[in-house]
Every structure is written in C-alpha cells, then in structure tokens.
N, CA, C and O atoms as CSV, one atom per row, in Angstrom:
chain,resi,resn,atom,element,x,y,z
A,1,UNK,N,N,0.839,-1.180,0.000
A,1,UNK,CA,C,0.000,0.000,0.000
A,1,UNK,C,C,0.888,1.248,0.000
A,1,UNK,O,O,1.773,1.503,0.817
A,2,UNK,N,N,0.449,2.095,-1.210
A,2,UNK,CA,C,1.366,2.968,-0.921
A,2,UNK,C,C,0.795,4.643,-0.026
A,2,UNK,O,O,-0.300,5.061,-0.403
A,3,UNK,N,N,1.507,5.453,1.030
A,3,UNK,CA,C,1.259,6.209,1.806
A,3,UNK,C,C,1.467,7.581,1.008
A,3,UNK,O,O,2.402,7.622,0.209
A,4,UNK,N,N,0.550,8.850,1.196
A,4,UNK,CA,C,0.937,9.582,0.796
A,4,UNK,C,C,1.824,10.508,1.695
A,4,UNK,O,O,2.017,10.147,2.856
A,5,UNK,N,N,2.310,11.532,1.301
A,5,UNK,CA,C,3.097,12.248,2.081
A,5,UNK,C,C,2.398,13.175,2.880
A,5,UNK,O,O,3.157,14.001,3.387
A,6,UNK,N,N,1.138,13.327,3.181
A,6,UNK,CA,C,0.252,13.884,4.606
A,6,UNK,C,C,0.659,12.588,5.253
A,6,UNK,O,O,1.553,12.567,6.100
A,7,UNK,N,N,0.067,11.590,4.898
A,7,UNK,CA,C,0.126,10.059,5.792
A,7,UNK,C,C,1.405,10.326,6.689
A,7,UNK,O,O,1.466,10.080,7.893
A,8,UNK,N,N,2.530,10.929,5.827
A,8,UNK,CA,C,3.952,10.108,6.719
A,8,UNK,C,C,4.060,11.555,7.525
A,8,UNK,O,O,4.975,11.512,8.347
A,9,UNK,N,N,3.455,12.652,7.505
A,9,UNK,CA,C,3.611,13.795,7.998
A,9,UNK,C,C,3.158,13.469,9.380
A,9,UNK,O,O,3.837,13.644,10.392
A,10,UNK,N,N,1.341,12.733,9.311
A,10,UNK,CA,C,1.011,12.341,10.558
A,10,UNK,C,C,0.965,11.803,11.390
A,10,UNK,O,O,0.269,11.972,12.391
A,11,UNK,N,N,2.250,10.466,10.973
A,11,UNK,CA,C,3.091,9.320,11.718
A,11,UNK,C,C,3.997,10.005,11.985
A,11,UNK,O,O,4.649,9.382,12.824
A,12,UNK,N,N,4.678,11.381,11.686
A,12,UNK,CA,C,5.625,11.790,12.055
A,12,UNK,C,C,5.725,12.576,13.247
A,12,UNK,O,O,6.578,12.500,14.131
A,13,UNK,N,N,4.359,13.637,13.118
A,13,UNK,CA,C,3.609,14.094,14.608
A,13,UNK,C,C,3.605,12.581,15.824
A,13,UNK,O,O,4.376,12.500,16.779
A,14,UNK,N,N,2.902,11.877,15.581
A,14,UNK,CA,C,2.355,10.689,16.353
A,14,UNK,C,C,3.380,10.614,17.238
A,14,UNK,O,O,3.351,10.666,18.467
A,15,UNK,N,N,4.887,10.401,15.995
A,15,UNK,CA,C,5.882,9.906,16.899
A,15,UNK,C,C,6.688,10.589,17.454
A,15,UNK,O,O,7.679,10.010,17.899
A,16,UNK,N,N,6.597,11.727,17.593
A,16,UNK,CA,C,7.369,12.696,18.082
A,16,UNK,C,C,6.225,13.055,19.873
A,16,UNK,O,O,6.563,13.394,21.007
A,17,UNK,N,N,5.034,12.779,19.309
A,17,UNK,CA,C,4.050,13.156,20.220
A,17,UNK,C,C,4.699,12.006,21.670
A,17,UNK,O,O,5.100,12.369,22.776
A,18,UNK,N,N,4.576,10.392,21.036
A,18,UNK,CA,C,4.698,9.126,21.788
A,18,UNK,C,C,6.446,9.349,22.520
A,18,UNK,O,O,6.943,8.767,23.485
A,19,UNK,N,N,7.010,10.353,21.663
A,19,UNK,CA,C,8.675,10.475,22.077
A,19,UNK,C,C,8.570,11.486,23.011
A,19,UNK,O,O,9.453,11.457,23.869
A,20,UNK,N,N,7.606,12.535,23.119
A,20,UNK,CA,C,7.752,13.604,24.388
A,20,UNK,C,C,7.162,12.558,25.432
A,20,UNK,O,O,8.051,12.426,26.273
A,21,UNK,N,N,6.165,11.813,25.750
A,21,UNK,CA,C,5.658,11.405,26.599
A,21,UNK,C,C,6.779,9.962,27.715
A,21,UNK,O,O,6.854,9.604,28.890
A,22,UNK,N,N,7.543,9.539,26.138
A,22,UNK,CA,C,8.557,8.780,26.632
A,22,UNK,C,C,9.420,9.044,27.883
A,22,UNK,O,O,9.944,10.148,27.732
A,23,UNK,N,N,9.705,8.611,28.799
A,23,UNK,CA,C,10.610,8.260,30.197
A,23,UNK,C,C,12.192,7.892,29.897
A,23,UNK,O,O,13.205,8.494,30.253
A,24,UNK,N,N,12.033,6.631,29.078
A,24,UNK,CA,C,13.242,5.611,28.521
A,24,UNK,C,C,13.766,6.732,27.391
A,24,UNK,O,O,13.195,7.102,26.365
A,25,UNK,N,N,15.283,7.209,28.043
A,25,UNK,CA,C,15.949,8.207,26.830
A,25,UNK,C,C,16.683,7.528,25.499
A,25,UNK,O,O,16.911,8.217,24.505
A,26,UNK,N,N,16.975,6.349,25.554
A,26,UNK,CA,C,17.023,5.221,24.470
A,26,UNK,C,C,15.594,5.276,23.409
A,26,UNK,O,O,15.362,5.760,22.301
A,27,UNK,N,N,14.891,4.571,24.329
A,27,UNK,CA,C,13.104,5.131,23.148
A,27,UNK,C,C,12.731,5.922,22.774
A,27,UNK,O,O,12.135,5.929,21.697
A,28,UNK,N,N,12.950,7.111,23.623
A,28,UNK,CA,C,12.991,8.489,23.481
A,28,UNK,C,C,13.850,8.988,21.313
A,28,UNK,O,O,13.412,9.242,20.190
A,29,UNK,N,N,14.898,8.866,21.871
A,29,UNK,CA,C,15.993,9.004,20.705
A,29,UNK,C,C,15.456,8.479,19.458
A,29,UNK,O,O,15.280,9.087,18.403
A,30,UNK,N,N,15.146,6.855,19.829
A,30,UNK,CA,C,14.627,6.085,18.625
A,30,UNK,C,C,13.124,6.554,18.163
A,30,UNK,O,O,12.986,6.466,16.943
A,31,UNK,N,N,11.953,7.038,18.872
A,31,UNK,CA,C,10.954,7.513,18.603
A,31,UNK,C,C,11.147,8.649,17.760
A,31,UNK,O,O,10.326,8.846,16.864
A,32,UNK,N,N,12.472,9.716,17.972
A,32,UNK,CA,C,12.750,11.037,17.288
A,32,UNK,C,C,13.696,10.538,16.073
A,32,UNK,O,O,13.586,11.339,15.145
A,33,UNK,N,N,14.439,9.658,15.817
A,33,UNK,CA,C,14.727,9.026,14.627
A,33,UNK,C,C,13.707,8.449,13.790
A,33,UNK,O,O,13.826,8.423,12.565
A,34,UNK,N,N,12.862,8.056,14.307
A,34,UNK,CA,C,11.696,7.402,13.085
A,34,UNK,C,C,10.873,8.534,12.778
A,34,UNK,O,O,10.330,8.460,11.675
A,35,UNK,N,N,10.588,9.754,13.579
A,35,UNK,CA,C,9.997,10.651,13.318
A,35,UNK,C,C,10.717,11.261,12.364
A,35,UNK,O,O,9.850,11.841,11.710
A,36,UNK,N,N,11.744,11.494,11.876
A,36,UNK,CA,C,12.671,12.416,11.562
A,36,UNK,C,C,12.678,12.090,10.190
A,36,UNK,O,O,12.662,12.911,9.273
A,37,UNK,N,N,12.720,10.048,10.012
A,37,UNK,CA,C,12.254,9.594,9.104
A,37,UNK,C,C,11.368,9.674,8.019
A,37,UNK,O,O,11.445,9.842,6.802
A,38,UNK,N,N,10.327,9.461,9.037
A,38,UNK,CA,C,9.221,9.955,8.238
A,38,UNK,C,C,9.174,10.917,7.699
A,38,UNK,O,O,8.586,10.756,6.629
A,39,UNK,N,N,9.560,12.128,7.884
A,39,UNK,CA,C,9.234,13.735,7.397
A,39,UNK,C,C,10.436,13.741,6.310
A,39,UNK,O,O,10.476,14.535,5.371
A,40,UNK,N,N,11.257,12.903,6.528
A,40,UNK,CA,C,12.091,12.870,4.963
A,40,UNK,C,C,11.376,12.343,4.120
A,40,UNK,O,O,11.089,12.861,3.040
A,41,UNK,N,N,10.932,11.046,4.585
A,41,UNK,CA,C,10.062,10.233,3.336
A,41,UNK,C,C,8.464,11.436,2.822
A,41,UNK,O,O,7.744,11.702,1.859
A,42,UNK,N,N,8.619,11.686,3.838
A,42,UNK,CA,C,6.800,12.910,3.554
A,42,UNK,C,C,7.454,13.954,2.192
A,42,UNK,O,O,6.847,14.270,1.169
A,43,UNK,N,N,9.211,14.424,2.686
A,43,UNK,CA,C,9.547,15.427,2.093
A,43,UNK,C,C,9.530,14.916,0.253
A,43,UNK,O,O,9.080,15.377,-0.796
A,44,UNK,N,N,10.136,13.980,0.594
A,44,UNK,CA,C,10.460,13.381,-0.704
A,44,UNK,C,C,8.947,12.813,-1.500
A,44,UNK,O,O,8.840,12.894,-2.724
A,45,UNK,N,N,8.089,12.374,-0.831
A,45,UNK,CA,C,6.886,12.215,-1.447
A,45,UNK,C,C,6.358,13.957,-2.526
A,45,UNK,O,O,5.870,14.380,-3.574
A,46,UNK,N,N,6.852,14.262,-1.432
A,46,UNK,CA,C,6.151,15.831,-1.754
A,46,UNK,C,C,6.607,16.388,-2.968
A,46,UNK,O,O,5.903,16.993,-3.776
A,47,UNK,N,N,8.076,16.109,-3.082
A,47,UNK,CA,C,8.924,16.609,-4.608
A,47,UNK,C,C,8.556,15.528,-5.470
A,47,UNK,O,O,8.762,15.704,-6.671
A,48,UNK,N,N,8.165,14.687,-5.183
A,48,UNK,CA,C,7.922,13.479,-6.602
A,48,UNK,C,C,6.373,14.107,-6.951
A,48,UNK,O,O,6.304,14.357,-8.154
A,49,UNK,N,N,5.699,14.278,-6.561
A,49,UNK,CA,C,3.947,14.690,-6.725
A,49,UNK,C,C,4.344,15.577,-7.193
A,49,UNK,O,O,4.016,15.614,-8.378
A,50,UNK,N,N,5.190,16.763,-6.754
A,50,UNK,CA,C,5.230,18.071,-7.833
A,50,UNK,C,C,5.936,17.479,-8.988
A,50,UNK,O,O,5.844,17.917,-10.135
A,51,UNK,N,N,6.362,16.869,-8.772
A,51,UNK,CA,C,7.613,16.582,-10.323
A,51,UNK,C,C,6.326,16.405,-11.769
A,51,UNK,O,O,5.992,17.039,-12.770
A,52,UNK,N,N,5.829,14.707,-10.826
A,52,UNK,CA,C,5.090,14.640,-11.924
A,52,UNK,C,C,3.830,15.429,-12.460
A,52,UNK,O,O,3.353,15.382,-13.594
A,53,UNK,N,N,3.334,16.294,-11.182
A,53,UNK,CA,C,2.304,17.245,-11.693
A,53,UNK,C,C,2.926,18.221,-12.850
A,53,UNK,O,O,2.258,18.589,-13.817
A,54,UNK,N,N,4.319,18.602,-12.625
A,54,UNK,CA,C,5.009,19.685,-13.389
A,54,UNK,C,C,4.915,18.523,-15.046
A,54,UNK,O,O,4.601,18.922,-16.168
A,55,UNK,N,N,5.235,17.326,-14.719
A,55,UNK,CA,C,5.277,16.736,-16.410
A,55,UNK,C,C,4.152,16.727,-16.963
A,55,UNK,O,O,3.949,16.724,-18.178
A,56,UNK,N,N,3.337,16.721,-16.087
A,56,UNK,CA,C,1.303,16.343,-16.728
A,56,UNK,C,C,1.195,18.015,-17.401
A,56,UNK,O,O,0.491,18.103,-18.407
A,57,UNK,N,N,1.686,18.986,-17.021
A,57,UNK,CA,C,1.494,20.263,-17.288
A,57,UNK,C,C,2.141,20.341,-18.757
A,57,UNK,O,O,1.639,20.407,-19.879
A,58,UNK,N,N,3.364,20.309,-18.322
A,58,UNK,CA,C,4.514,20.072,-20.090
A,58,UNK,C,C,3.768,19.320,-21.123
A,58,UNK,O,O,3.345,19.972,-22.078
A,59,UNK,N,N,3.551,18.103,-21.082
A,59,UNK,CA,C,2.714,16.966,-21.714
A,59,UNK,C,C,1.400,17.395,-22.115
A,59,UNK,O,O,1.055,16.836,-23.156
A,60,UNK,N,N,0.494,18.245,-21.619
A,60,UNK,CA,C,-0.472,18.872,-22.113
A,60,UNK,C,C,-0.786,19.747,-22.679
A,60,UNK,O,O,-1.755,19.807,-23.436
A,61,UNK,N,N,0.397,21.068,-22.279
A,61,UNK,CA,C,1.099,21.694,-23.289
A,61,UNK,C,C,1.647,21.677,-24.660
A,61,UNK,O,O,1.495,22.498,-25.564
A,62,UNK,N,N,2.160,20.830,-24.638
A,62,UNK,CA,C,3.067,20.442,-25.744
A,62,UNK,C,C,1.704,19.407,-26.406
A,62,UNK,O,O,1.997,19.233,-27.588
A,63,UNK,N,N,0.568,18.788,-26.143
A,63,UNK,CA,C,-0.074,18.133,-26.842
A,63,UNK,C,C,-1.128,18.979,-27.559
A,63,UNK,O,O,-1.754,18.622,-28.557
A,64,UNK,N,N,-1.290,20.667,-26.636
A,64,UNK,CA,C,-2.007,21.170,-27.146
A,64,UNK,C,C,-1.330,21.908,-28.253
A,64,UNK,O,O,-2.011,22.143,-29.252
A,65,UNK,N,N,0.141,22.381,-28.214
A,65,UNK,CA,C,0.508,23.014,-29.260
A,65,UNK,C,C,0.798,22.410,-30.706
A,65,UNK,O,O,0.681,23.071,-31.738
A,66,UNK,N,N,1.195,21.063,-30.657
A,66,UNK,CA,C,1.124,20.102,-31.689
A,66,UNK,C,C,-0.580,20.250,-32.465
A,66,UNK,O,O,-0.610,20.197,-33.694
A,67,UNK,N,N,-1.713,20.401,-31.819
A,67,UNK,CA,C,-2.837,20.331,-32.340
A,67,UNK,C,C,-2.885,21.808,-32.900
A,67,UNK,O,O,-3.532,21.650,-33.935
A,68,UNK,N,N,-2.589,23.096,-32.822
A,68,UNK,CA,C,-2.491,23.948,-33.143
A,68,UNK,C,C,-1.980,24.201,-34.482
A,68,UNK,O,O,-2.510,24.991,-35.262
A,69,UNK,N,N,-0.948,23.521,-34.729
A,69,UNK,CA,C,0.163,23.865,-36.042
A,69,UNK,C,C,-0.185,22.430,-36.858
A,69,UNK,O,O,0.378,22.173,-37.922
C-alpha cells in the first residue's frame, strides 16, 4: 500500500508526540529518529507529486501546441 506524504507527515507528529511522553531516553531518541524519518520520506513524497504534476502540465502543453500547427 502505498502512503501519501500527509500520511507520513502524521506518523511523524504521532511519533514525536509518543517520544515527548517517553521516560526511557534510548526510546525516546529512537521515537525522534523514526519521526525524523518519516518527514524525509513525507519530504520526498512531496517533490515526486510536484515533479510529476510539473510533467502532466509540459505533456499537455506540448499536446495542445502540436494540435495547433
């Protein structure tokens, strides 16, 4: 299943939320590493969705100017 990048934004809150509440400074650490995670993977979701929105734009462009000439 694939997650979008809100999805990993709000596992990323979650775990930062479950890491303040944490006691154990070991779990602690590891809760703020997977969080940290996530918001890379969210980040990177985020530049691939623009990428390909930016090609659907070019591609429609360029299909409309071909019909033109």
């Amino acid at each position: 299943m694939l997650y979008s990048p809100e999805h990993h934004l709000k596992a990323a809150r979650e775990l930062e939320q479950r890491a303040n509440r944490e006691s154990d400074p070991q779990k602690k650490a590891e809760l703020k590493e997977l969080a940290s995670q996530r918001r890379l993977v969210a980040k990177a979701g985020r530049r691939k969705v623009a990428q390909k929105a930016t090609e659907n734009v070019l591609s429609r462009a360029q299909k409309s100017a071909s019909r033109k000439t």
